[in-house]
TIRO-699385 format. One record per residue: residue number from 1; x, y negated, z of N, C-alpha, C in turn. Coordinates in pm, 1 decimal. Atoms other than C-alpha are relative to their C-alpha. Last residue first. Layout:
BEGIN
+-----+----------+----------+----------+----------+----------+----------+----------+----------+----------+
: num :      nc1 :      nc2 :      nc3 :     cac1 :     cac2 :     cac3 :      cc1 :      cc2 :      cc3 :
+-----+----------+----------+----------+----------+----------+----------+----------+----------+----------+
: NUM :        X :        Y :        Z :        X :        Y :        Z :        X :        Y :        Z :
...
+-----+----------+----------+----------+----------+----------+----------+----------+----------+----------+
***
This chain:
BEGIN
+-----+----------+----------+----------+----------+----------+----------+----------+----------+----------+
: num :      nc1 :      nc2 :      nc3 :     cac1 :     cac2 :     cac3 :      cc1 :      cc2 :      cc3 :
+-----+----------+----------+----------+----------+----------+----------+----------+----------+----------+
:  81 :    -85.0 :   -177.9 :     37.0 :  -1912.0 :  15954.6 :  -3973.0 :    188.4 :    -13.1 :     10.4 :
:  80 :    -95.1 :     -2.6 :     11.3 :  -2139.6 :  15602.3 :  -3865.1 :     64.9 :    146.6 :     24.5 :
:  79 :   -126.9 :    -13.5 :   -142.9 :  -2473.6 :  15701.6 :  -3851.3 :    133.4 :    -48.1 :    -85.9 :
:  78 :    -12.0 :   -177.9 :     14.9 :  -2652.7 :  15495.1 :  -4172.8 :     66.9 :     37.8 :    102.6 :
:  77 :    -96.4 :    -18.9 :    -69.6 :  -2828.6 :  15160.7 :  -4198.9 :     26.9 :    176.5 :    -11.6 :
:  76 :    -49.6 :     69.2 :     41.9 :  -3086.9 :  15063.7 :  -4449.7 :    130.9 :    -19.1 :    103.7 :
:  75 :   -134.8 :     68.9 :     75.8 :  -3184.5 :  15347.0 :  -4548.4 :     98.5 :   -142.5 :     26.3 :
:  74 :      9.8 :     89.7 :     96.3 :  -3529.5 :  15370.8 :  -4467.5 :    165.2 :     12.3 :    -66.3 :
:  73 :     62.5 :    -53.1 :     92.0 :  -3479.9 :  15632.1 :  -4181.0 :      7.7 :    -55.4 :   -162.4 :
:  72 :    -49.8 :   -172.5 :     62.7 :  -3209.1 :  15498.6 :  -4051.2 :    -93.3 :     10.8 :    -84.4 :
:  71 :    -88.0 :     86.9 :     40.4 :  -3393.3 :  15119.8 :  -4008.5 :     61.4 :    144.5 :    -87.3 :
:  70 :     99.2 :     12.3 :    147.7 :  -3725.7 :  15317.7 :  -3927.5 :    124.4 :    -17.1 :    -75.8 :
:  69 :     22.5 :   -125.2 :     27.8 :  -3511.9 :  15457.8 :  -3619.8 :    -76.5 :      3.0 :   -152.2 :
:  68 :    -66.5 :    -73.1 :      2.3 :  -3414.0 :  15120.8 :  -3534.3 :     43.3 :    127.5 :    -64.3 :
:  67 :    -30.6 :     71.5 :    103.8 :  -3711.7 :  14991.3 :  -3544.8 :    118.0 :     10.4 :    -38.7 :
:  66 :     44.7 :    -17.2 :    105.1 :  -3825.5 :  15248.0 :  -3342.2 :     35.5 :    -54.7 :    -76.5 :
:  65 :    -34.8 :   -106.6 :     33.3 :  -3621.3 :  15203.1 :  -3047.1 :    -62.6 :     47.2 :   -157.1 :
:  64 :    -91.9 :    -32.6 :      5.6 :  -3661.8 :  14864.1 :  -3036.0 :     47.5 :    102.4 :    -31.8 :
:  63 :    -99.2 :     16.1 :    -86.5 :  -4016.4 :  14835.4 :  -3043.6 :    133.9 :     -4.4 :    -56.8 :
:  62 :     -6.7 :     54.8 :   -115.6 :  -4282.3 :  14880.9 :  -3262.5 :     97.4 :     49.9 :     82.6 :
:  61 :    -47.6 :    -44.1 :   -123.8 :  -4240.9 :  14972.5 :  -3617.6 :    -14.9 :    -50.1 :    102.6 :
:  60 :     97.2 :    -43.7 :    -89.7 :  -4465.5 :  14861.9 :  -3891.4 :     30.1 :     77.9 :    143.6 :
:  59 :    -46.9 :    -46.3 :   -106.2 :  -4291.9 :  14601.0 :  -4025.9 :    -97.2 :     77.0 :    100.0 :
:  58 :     28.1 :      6.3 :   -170.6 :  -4494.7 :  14509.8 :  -4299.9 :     93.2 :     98.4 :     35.4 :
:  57 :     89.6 :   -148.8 :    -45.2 :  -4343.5 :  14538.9 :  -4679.7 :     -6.6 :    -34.2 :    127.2 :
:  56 :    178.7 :     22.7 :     28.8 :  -4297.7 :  14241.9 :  -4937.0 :    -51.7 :     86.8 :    113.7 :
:  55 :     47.8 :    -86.7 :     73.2 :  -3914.2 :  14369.7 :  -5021.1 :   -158.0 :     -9.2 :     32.8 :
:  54 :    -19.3 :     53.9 :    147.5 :  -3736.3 :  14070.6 :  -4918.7 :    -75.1 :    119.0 :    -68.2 :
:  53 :     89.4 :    131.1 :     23.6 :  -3944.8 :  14072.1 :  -4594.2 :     34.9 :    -35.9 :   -122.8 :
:  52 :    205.7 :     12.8 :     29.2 :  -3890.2 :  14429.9 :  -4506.7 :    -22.9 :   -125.0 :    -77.2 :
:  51 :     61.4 :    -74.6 :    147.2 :  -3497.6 :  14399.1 :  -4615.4 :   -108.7 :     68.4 :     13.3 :
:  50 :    -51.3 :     60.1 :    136.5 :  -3452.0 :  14098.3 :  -4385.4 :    -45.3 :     96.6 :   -135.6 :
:  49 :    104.8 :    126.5 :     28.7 :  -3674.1 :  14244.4 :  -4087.0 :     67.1 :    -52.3 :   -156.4 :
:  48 :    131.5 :    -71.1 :     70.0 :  -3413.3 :  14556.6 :  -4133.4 :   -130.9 :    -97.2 :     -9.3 :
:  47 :    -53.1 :    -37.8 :    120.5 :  -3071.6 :  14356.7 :  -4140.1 :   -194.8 :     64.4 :    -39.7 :
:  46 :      4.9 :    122.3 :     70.7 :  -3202.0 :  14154.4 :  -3818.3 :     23.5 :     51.9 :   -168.5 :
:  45 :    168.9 :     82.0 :     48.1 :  -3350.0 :  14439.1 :  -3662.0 :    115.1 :   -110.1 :    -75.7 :
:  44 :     65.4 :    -52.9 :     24.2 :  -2964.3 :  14617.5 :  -3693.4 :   -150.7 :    -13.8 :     -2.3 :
:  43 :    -17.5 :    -18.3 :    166.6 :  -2800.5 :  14331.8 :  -3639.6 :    -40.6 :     85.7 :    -43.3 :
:  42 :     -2.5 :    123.8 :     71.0 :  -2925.6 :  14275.2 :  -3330.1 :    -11.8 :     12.2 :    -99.3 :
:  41 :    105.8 :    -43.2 :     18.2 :  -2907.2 :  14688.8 :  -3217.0 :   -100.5 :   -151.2 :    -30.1 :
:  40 :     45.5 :    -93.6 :    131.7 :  -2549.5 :  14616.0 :  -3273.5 :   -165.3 :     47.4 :    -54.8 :
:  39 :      4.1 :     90.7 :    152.7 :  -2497.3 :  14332.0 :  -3074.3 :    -47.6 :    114.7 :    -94.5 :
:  38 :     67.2 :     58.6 :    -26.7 :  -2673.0 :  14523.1 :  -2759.2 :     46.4 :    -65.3 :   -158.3 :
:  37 :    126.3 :    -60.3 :     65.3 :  -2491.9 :  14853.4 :  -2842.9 :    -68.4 :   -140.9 :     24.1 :
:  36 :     -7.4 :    -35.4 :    160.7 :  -2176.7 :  14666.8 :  -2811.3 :   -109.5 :     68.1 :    -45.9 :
:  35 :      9.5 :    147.8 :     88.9 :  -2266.7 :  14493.3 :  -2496.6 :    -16.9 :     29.5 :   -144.3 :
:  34 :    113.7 :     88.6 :     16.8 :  -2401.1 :  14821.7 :  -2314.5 :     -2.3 :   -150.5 :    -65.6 :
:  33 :    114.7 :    -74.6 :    107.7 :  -2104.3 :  14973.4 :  -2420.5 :   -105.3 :    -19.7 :    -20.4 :
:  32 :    -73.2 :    -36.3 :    143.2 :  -1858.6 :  14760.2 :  -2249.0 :    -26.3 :     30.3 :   -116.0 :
:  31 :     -1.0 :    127.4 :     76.1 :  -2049.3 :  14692.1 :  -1960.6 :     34.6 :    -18.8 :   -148.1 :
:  30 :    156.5 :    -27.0 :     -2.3 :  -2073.3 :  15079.6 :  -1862.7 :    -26.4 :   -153.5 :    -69.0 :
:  29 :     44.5 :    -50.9 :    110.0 :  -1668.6 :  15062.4 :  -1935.8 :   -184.6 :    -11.3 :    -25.3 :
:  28 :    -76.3 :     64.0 :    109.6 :  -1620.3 :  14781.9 :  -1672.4 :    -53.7 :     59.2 :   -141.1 :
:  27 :     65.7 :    124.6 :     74.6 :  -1846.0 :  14914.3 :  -1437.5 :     38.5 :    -73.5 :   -101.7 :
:  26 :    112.5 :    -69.6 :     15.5 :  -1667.2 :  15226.5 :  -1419.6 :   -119.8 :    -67.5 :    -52.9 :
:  25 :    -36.1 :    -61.0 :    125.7 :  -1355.0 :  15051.3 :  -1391.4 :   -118.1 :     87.7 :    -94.7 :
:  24 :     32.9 :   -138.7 :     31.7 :  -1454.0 :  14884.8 :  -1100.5 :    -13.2 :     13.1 :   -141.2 :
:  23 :     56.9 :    -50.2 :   -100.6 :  -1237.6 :  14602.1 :   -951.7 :    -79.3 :    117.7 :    -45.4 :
:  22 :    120.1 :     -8.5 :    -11.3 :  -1019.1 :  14506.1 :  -1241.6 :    -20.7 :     68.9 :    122.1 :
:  21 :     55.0 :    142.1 :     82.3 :   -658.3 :  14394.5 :  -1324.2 :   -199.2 :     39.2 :     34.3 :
:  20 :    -61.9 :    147.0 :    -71.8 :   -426.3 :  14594.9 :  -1056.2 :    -92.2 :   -139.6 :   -105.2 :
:  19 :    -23.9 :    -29.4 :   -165.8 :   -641.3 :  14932.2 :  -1051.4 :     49.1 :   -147.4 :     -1.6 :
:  18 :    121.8 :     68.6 :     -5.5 :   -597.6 :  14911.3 :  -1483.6 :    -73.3 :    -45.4 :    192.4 :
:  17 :      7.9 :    138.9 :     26.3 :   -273.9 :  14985.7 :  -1410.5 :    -96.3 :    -76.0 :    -30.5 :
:  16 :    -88.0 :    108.5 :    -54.0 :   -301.8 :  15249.5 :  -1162.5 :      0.6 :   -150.9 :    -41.0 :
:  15 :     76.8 :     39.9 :   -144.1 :   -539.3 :  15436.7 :  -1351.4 :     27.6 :   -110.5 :     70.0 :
:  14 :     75.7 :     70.8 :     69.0 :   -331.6 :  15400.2 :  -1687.4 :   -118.1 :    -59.2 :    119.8 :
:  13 :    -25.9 :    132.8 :     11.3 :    -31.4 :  15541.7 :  -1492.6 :   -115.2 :    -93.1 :    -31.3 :
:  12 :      8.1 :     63.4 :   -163.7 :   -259.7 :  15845.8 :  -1332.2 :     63.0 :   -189.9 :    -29.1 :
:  11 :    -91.2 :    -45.6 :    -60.9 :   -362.3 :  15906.4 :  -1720.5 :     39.4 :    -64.1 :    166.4 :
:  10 :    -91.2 :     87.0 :     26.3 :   -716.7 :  15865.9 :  -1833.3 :    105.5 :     12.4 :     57.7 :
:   9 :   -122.9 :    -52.3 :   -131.3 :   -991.1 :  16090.0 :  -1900.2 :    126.6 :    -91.7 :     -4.3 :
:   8 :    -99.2 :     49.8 :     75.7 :  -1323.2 :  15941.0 :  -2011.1 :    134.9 :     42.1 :     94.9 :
:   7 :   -124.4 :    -17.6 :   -109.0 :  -1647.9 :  16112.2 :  -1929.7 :    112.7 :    -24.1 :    -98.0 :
:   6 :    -93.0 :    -89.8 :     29.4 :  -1974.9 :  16039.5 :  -2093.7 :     78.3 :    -27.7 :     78.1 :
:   5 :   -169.0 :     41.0 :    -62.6 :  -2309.3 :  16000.7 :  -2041.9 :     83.8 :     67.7 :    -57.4 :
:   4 :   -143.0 :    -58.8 :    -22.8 :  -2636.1 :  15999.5 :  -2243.2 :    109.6 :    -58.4 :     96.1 :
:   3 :   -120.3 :    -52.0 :   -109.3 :  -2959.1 :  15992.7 :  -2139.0 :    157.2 :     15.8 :    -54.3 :
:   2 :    -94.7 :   -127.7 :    -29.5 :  -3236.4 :  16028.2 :  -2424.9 :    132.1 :   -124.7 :    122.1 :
:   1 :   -124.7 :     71.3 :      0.8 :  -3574.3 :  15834.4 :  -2384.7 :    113.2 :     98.9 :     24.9 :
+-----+----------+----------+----------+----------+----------+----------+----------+----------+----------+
***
């Protein structure tokens, strides 16, 4: 499993004002990303079960991470550039 973090720099105003609408900011962004990778890795099995099943072919990936990784592979998603 890979690890990533990142670091976001933000100005003292932006600190501040985010400071008067949320309690941790840290948690905020970590939420943030873990939602959008959650829809995305949705639609990503849902696009690749669809074009296994219109094309006749077992799903032979297991898990999440793999199916995923078949999805790339196959074509039927691409990194975003």
């Amino acid at each position: 499993m890979i690890h990533t973090s990142y670091t976001v720099g933000i100005t003292t105003a932006e600190y501040l004002s985010l400071s008067t609408v949320m309690v941790d900011q840290k948690d905020w962004v970590e939420n943030v990303l873990t939602n959008r990778a959650r829809i995305a890795i949705e639609d990503i099995t849902s696009k690749y079960t669809t074009f296994k099943i219109k094309r006749g072919e077992s799903i032979t990936a297991i898990g999440t991470t793999d199916i995923i990784q078949a999805a790339i592979n196959e074509g039927v998603v691409g990194i975003a550039t």
